[in-house]
C-alpha positions in Angstrom: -63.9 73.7 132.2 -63.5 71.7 128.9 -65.3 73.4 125.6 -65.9 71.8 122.1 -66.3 74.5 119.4 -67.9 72.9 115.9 -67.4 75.6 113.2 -70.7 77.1 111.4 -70.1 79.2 108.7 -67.8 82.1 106.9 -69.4 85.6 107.6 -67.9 88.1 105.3 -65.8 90.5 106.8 -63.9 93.7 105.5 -61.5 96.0 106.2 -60.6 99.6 104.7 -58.5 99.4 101.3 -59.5 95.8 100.4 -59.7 95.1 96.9 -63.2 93.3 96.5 -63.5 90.5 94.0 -66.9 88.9 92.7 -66.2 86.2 94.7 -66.7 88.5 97.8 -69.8 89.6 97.1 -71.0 85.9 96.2 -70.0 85.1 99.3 -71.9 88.1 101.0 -74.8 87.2 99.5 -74.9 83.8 99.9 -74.4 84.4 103.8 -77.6 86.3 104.0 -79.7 84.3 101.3 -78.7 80.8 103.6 -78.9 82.6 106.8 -82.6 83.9 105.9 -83.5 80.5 104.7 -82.7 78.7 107.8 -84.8 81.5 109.2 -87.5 80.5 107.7 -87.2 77.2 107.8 -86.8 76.3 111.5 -89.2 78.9 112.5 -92.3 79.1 110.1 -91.9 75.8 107.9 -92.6 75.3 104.3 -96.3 75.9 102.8 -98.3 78.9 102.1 -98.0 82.0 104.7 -101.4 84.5 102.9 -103.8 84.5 99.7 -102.7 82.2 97.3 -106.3 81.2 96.9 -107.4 78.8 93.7 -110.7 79.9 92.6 -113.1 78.1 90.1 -113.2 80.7 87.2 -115.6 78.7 84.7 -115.9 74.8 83.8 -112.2 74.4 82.2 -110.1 77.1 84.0 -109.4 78.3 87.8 -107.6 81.5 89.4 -104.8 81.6 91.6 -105.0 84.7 93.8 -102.0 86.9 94.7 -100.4 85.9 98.0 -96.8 84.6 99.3 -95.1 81.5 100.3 -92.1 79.4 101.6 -91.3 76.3 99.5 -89.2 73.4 101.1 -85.9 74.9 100.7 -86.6 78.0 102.4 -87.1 80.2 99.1 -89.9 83.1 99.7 -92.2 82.9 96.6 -94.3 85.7 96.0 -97.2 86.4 93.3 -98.3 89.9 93.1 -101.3 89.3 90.5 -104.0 87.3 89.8 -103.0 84.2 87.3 -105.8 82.1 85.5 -105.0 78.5 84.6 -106.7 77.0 81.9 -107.4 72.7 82.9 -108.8 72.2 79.4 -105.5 69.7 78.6 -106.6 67.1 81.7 -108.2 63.7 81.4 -112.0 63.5 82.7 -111.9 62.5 86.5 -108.1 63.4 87.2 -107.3 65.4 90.4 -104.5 68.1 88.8 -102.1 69.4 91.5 -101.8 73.4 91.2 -98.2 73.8 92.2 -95.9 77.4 93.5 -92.6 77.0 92.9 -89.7 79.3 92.8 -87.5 79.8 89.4 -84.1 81.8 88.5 -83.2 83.1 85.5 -79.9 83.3 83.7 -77.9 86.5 84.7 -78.9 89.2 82.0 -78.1 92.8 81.6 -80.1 95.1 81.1 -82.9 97.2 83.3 -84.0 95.5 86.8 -87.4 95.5 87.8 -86.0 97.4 91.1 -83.5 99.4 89.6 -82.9 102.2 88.0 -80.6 102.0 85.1 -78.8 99.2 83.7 -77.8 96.2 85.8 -76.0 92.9 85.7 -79.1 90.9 87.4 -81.0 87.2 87.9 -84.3 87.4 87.6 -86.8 85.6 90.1 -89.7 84.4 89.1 -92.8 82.9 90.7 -94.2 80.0 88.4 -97.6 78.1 88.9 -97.0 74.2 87.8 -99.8 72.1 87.2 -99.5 68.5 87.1 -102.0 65.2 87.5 -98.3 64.0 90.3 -96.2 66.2 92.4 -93.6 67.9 89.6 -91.1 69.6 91.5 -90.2 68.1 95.3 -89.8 71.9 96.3 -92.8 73.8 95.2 -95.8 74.5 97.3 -98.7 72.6 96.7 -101.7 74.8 96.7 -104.9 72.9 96.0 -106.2 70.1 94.0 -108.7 70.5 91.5 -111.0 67.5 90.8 -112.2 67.2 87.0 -115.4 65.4 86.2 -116.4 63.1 84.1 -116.8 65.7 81.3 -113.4 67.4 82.1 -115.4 70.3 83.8 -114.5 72.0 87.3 -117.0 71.5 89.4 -118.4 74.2 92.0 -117.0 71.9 94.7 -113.9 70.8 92.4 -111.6 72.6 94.9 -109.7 70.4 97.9 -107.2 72.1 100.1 -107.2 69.2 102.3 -103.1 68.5 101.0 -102.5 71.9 100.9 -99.7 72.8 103.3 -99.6 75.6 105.4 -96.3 78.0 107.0 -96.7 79.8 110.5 -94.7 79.7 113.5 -93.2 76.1 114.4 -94.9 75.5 117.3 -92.7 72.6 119.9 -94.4 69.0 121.2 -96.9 69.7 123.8 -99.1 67.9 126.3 -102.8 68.2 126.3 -104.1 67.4 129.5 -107.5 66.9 130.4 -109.8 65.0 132.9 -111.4 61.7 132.3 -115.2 62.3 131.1 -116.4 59.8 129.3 -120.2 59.4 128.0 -121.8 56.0 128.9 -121.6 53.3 125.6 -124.2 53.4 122.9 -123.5 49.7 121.9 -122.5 46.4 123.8 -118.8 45.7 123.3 -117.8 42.7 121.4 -118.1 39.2 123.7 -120.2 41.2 126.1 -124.2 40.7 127.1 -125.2 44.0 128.2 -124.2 47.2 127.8 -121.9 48.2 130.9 -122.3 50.7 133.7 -121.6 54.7 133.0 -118.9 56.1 134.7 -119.6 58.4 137.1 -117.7 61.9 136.4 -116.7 64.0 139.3 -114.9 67.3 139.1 -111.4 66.1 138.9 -111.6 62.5 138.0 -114.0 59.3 136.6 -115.2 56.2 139.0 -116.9 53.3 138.3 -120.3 52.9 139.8 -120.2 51.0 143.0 -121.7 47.3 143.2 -124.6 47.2 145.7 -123.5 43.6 146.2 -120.4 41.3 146.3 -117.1 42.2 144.4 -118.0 39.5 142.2 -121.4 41.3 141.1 -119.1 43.9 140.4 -119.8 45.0 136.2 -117.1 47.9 136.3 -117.7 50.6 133.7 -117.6 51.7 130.3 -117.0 55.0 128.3 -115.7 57.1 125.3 -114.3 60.6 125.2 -113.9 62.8 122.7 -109.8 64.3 122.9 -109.4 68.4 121.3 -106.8 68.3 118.7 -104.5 71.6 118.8 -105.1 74.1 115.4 -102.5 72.5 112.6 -101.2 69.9 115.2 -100.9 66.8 112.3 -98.6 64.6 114.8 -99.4 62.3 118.0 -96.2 60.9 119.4 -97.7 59.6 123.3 -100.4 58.3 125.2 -101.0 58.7 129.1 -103.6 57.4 131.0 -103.3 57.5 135.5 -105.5 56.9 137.8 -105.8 55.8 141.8 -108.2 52.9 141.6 -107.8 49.5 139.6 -109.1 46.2 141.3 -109.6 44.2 138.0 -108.8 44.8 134.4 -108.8 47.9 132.0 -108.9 48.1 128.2 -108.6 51.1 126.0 -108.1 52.0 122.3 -106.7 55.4 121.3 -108.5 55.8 117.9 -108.4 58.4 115.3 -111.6 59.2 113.4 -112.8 62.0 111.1 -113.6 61.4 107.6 -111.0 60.8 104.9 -111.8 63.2 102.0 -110.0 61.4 99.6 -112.5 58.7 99.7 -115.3 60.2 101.0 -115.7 57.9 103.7 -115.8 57.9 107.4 -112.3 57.7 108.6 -111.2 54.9 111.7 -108.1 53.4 112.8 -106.7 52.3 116.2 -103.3 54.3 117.0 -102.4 52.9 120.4 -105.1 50.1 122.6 -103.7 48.3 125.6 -104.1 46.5 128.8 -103.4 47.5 132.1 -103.9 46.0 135.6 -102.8 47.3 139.2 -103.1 50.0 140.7 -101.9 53.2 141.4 -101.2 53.2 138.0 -99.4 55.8 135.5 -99.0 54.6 132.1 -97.4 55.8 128.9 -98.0 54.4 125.4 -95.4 55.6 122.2 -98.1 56.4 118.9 -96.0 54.7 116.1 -98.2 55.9 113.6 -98.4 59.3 114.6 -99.0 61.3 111.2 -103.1 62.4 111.5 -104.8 65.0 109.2 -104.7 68.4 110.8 -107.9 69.3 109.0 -110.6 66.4 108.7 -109.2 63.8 112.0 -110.5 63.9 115.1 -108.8 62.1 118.3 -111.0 59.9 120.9 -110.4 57.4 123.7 -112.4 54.1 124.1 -112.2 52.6 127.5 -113.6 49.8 130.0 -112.4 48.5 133.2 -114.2 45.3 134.6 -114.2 46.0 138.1 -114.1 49.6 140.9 -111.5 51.9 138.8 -110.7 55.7 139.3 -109.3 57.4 136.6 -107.6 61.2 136.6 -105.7 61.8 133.9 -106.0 61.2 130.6 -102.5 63.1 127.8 -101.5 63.0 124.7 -98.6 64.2 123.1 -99.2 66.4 120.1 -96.5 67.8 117.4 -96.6 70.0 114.1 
């Protein structure tokens, strides 16, 4: 049996009589500050975990409501009392970033919040940035506040659609479903007519069957709508299998929704391809993978030109 060990880290370690050194309790501390930021880290993310609500307050000021938060190093931030933030200093039409972010003091003596008596201590501090870019690469973003044209915050001023949120890291994951596609609205591009409807059984889609020769054969045509996971914001893989292929099939995985920063219906193609044969299991890698885990939505275009079955239809999703 061969074994490769690949060293970690120093844990502290003591033993009766030692003289202890400032350096030994820097050390002690720093194992369990770096050992609780890898913590959260690797198993909750970055982003705001509760509260931490920005509230319109009047036309040039918002609140930011008490709450807590993990910024990108790992640092818990919390603020335990309601801050206002006056906006009166931005330009009309800017969108100002309201930022968390987690600040040290310089060691001071002197009374500790959580102490009784006098202490050599760092005080932490929760500070709320705000900024028209991104100041500080560590903070927590927690909303966006539109101005208007006047400077004024509007009632619906407020966008959290940037706003980044911690939990449990969940793993990639399949989600598997059956083909069930509704029939076309409109006739695809270099195409007549509108093509047949699938017919949807209980475990997989067919083509309708030609009444006549293979060559009056039209195939079918559908889309499907795909569920998206809660907070899932990655698709890595496409899969698509079926039984039954005796001419041609096209498809286009597309992403839709609506893209709040421009207001605007949201479309764009993430995987489309060609596929001929059959029994056929195919897999497609999602280069552009990144999707909005608030406003996208995820659905499948499809048309075969001749008898097809179709049973599965997978994608991979990530957080």
């Amino acid at each position: 049996m061969k074994r490769k060990q690949q060293r970690m880290d120093d844990r502290p370690n003591y033993y009766k009589g030692q003289l202890l050194l400032e350096e030994d309790f820097f050390a002690e501390q720093s194992y369990h500050i770096n050992a609780r930021r890898r913590h959260n880290l690797r198993l909750h993310g970055s982003g705001v975990v509760k509260g931490l609500e920005v509230i319109r307050r009047n036309d040039t000021s918002v609140t930011v409501q008490p709450g807590y938060a993990i910024d990108t190093n790992g640092q818990e931030i919390f603020l335990e009392c309601t801050e206002e933030i006056d906006l009166s200093e931005f330009d009309p039409n800017e969108f100002v970033n309201v930022i968390l972010i987690y600040q040290e003091g310089e060691p001071t003596k002197g009374v500790s919040k959580n102490s009784v008596g006098e202490t050599n201590a760092i005080a932490a501090y929760a500070v709320i940035l705000t900024a028209t870019e991104k100041a500080d690469s560590s903070g927590v973003l927690l909303a966006k506040v539109k101005l208007d044209s006047h400077k004024k915050v509007g009632v619906d001023a407020i966008d959290y659609s940037e706003t980044q949120y911690a939990g449990t890291i969940l793993p990639k994951g399949w989600v598997r479903m059956s083909f069930r596609p509704i029939a076309l609205a409109n006739i695809p591009e270099g195409e007549d007519e509108i093509p047949p409807a699938f017919r949807v059984g209980a475990t997989e889609a067919l083509s309708p069957r030609s009444e006549e020769s293979r060559s009056k054969d039209k195939g079918a045509a559908g889309t499907m709508g795909i569920p998206i996971p809660p907070s899932a914001n990655k698709i890595y893989r496409f899969r698509i299998a079926g039984s039954r292929n005796e001419g041609k099939i096209t498809f286009s995985l597309l992403c839709g929704g609506w893209d709040p920063k421009k207001n605007e219906h949201a479309h764009k193609v993430l995987v489309e391809g060609t596929i001929s044969g059959a029994p056929f299991l195919k897999e497609y890698v999602i280069k552009d993978h990144f999707i909005d885990p608030e406003f996208s939505t995820l659905s499948l275009w499809l048309r075969c030109t001749q008898r097809t079955a179709i049973s599965l239809i997978a994608v991979e999703v990530g957080y």
